[in-house]
C-alpha positions as CSV (number, residue, x, y, z in Angstrom):
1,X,185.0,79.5,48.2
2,X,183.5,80.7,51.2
3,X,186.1,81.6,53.6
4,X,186.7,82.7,57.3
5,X,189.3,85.4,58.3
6,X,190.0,84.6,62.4
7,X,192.7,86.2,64.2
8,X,194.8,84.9,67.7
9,X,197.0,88.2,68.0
10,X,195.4,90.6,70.3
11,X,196.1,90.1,74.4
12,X,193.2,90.7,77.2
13,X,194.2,91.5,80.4
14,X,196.9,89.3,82.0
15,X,199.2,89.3,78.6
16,X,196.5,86.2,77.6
17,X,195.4,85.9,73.9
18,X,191.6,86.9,73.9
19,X,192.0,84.2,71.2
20,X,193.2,81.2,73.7
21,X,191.0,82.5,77.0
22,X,188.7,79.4,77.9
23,X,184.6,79.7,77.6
24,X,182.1,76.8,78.0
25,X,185.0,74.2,78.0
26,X,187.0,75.5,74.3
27,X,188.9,78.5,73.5
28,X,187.4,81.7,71.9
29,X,189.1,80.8,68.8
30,X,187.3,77.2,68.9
31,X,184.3,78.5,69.2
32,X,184.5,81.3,66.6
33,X,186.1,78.0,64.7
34,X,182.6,76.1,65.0
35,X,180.6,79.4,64.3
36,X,182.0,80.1,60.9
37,X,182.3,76.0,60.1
38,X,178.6,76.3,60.9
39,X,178.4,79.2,58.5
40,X,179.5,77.0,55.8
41,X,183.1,78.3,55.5
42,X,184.5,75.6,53.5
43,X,188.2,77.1,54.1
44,X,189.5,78.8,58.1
45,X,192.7,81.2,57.4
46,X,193.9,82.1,60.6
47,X,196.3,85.5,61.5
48,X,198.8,84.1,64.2
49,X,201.9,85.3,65.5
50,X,202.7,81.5,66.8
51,X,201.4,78.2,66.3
52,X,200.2,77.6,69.8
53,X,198.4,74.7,70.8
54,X,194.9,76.6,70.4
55,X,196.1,76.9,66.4
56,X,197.1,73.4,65.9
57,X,193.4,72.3,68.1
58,X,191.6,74.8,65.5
59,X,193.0,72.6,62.4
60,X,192.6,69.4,63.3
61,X,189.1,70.4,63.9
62,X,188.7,72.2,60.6
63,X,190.4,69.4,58.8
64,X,189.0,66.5,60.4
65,X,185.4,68.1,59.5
66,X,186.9,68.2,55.7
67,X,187.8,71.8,56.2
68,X,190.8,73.7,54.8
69,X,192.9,75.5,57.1
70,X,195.7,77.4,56.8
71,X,197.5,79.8,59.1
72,X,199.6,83.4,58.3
73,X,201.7,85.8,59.7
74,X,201.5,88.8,57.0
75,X,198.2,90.2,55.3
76,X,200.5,90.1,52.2
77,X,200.1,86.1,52.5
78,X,196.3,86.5,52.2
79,X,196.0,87.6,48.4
80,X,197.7,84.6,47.6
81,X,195.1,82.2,49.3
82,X,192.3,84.6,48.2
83,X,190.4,84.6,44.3
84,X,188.0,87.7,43.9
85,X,185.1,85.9,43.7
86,X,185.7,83.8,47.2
87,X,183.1,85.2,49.9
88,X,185.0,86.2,53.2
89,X,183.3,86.1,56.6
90,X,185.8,87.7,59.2
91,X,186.0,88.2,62.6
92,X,187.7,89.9,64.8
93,X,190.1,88.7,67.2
94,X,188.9,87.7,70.3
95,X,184.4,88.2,69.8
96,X,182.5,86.0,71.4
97,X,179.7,85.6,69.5
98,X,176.9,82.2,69.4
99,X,176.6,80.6,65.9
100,X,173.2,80.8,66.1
101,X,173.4,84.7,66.5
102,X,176.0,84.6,64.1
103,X,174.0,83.6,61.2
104,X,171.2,85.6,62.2
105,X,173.1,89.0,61.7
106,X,174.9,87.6,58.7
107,X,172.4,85.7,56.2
108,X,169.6,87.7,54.8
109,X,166.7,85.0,53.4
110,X,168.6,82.4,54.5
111,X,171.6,83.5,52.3
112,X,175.2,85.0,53.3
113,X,174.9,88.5,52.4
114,X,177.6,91.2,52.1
115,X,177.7,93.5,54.6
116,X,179.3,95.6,57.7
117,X,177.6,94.9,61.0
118,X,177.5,97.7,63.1
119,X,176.4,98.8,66.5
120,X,175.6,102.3,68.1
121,X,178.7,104.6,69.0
122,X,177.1,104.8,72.0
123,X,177.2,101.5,73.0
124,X,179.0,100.2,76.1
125,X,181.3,97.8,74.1
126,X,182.1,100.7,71.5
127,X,182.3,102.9,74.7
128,X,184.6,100.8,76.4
129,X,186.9,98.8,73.3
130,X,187.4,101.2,70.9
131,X,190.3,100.3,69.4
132,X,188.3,96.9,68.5
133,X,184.7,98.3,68.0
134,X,186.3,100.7,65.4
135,X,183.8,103.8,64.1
136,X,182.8,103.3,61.1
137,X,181.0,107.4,61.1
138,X,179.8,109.6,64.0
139,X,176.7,107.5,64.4
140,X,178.6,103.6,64.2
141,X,180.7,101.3,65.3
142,X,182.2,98.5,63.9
143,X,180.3,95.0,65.6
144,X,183.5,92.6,64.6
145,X,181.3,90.9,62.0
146,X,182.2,91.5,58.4
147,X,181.0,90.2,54.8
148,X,182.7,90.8,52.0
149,X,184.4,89.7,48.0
150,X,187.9,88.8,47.9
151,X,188.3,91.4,45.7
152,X,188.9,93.6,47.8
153,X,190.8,92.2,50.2
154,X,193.1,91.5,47.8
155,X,194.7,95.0,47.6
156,X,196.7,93.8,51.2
157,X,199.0,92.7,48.7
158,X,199.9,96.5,47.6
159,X,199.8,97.9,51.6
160,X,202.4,97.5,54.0
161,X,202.6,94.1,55.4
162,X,203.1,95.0,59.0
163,X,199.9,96.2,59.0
164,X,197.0,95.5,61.4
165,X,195.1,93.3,58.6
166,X,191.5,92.5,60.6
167,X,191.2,96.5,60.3
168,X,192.6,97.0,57.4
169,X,190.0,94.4,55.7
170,X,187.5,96.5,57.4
171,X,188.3,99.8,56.0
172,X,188.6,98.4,52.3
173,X,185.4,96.5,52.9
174,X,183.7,100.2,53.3
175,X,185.9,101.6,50.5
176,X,184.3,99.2,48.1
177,X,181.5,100.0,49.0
178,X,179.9,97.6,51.3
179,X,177.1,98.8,53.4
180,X,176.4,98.1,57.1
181,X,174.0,96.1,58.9
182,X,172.9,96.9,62.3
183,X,173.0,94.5,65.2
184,X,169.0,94.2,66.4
185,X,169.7,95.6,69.8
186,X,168.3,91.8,71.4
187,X,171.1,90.3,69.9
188,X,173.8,92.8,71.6
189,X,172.3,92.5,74.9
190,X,173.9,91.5,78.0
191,X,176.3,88.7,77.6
192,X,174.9,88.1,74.2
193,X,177.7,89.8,72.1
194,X,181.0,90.1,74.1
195,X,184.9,90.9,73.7
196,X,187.2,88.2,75.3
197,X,189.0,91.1,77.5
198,X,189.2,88.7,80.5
199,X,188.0,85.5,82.8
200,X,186.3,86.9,84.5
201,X,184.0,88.4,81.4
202,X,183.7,85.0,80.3
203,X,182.9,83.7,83.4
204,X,179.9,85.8,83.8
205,X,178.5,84.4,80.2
206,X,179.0,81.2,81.1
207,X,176.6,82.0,84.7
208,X,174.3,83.9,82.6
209,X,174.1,80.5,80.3
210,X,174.0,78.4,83.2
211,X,170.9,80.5,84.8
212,X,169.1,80.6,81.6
213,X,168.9,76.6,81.1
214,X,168.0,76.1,84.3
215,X,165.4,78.4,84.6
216,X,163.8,76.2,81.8
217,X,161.6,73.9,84.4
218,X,160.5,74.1,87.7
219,X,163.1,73.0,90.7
220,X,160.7,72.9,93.5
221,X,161.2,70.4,96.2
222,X,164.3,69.7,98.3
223,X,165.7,66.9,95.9
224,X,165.5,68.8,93.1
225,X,167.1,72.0,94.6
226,X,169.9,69.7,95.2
227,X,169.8,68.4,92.1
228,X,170.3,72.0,90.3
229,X,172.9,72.9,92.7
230,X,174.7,70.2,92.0
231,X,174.4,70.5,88.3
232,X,175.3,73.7,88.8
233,X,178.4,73.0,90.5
234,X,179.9,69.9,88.4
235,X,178.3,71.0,84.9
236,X,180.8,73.6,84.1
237,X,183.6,71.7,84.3
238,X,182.7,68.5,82.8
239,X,179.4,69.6,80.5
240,X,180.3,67.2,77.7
241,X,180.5,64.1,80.6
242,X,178.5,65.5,83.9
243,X,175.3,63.9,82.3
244,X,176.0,60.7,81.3
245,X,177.9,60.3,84.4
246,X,174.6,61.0,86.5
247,X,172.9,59.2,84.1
248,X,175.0,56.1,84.4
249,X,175.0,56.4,88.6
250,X,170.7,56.7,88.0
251,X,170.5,53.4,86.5
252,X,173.4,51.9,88.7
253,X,171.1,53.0,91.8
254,X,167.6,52.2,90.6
255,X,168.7,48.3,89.9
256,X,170.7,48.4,93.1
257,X,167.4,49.4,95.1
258,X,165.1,46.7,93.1
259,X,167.7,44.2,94.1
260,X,167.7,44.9,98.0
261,X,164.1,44.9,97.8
262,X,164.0,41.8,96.2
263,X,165.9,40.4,98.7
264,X,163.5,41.7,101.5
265,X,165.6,44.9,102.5
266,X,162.8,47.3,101.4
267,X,163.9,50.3,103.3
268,X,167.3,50.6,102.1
269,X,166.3,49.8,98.8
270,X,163.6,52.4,99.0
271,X,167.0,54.9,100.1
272,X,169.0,53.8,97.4
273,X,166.1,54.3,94.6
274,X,165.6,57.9,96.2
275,X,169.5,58.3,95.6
276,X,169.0,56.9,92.2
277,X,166.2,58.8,91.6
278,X,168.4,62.5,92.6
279,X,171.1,61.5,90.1
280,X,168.3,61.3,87.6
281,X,167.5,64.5,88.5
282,X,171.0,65.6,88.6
283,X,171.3,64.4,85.3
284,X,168.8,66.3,84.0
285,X,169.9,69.4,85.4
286,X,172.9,68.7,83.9
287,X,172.0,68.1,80.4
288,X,170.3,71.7,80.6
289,X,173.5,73.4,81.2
290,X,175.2,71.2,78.9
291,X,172.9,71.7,75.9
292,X,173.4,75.3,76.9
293,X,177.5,75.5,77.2
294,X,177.4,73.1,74.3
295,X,174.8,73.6,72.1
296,X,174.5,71.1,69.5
297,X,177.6,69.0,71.1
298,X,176.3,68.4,74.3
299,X,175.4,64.4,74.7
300,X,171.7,63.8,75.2
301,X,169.8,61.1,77.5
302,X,167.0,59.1,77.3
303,X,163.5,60.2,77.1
304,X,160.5,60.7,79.7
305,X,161.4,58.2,82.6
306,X,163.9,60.5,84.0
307,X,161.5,63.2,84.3
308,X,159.3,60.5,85.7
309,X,161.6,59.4,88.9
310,X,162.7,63.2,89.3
311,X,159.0,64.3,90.2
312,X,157.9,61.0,91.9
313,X,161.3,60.4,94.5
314,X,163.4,64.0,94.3
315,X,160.4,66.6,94.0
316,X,159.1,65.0,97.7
């Protein structure tokens, strides 16, 4: 069975769980949930020192997908959940990591392969979180991505239990001889692959996201700068809704205009259709960030008119 190893135990700054610190709307551990689901981990096991709320959000989701989830306190509960021949996909505590990227550094030809990912010693996340980017040699560090048998991992069973067990699956992982994989360098670049240490972090990623999406199409013209500034603004906090809402007010405006017109106020309606026509834009510009904060969850809109009213009213 393929199987993912998460952790919620380490603290970033503040005394907060890296596990529990909010990104793009979710917790870390939410995300890493979706990435390994994505994976095809048909079973989560989770190393907790509570069941928070973030734990119990983490299985329902797992569960409600048809997942199997279970949660531990002790590496020595692991063997027990674990058969040699089970394919294990951890993580460690607190990496923020996109699924896409995810599966990039761990399938080879489209299948999971075993395998150590690694990044330079010399790199600024080895640099600065050494006690999480463990070296692997003088050359390596550890990336927080790891492929491995059960087998192995079933020896926690004869090693203390108060161990930490995320590093301890590491070193047996390289004891059995597993090789590493180096991280391309585009994948570990800035923002790309990053340590939950605090909000701050994480707010960066989420601006570096944001700018990305929205440098996707030209925002020339004063409606549609206030269109991506407003996106900008509201997205972030409501990415799964912001669009729909816009896209809702768009269609609420544009009939509103036709009807003043119709009834032989063609200046107002004319204003109202321009308003309409900005909340298409906003919605737009929303949708961008959203299918960027989001990916694959982020709601979509209808087709080609919206691009339509942006350039004809908003782009003036």
């Amino acid at each position: 069975m393929r199987t993912a190893i998460l952790a919620a135990l380490d603290h970033g700054d503040g005394g907060i769980l890296r596990s529990g610190m909010p990104l793009r709307g979710r917790s870390v551990l939410a995300w890493q949930g979706r990435a390994v689901r994505a994976l095809g981990c048909e079973r989560v096991i989770c190393l907790i020192d509570h069941f928070g709320e973030d734990i119990i959000a983490l299985q329902r989701t797992v569960e409600g997908d048809g997942g199997e989830f279970h949660a531990v306190r002790s590496g020595r509960q692991l063997p027990g959940l674990l058969r040699g021949e089970d394919e294990l996909v951890v993580l460690l505590d607190g990496l923020v990591v996109d699924p896409e990227t995810l599966q990039a550094v761990t399938c080879g030809d489209g299948d999971l392969a075993k395998g150590v990912a690694t990044l330079p010693a010399s790199h600024p996340l080895a640099q600065a979180h050494p006690d999480a980017f463990e070296r692997i040699d003088r050359e390596r560090a550890w990336a927080g991505v790891l492929v491995m048998r059960g087998a192995p991992a079933r020896q926690l069973a004869e090693l203390p239990g108060d161990g930490a067990v995320i590093p301890l699956l590491l070193r047996l992982a390289l004891q059995s001889g597993i090789a590493g994989r180096p991280v391309p360098p585009e994948m570990i670049g800035e923002g790309e692959w990053l340590l939950a240490t605090s909000g701050e972090a994480l707010a960066g990623r989420e601006r570096t996201l944001i700018d990305r999406s929205l440098a996707e199409r030209s925002w020339t013209g004063p409606g549609l700068v206030l269109a991506q500034a407003i996106a900008r603004r509201v997205a972030p906090r409501a990415a799964a809704s912001a669009p729909l809402a816009a896209a809702g007010a768009t269609l609420a405006l544009l009939v509103a205009g036709a009807v003043l017109a119709g009834f032989g106020f063609a200046p107002a309606g004319l204003g109202v259709a321009a308003a309409g026509a900005l909340a298409g834009a906003s919605a737009q510009a929303a949708a961008m960030v959203a299918r960027a904060l989001l990916g694959v969850d982020a709601p979509r809109l209808p087709g080609g008119w919206f691009t339509a009213l942006s350039d004809t009213f908003a782009g003036g």
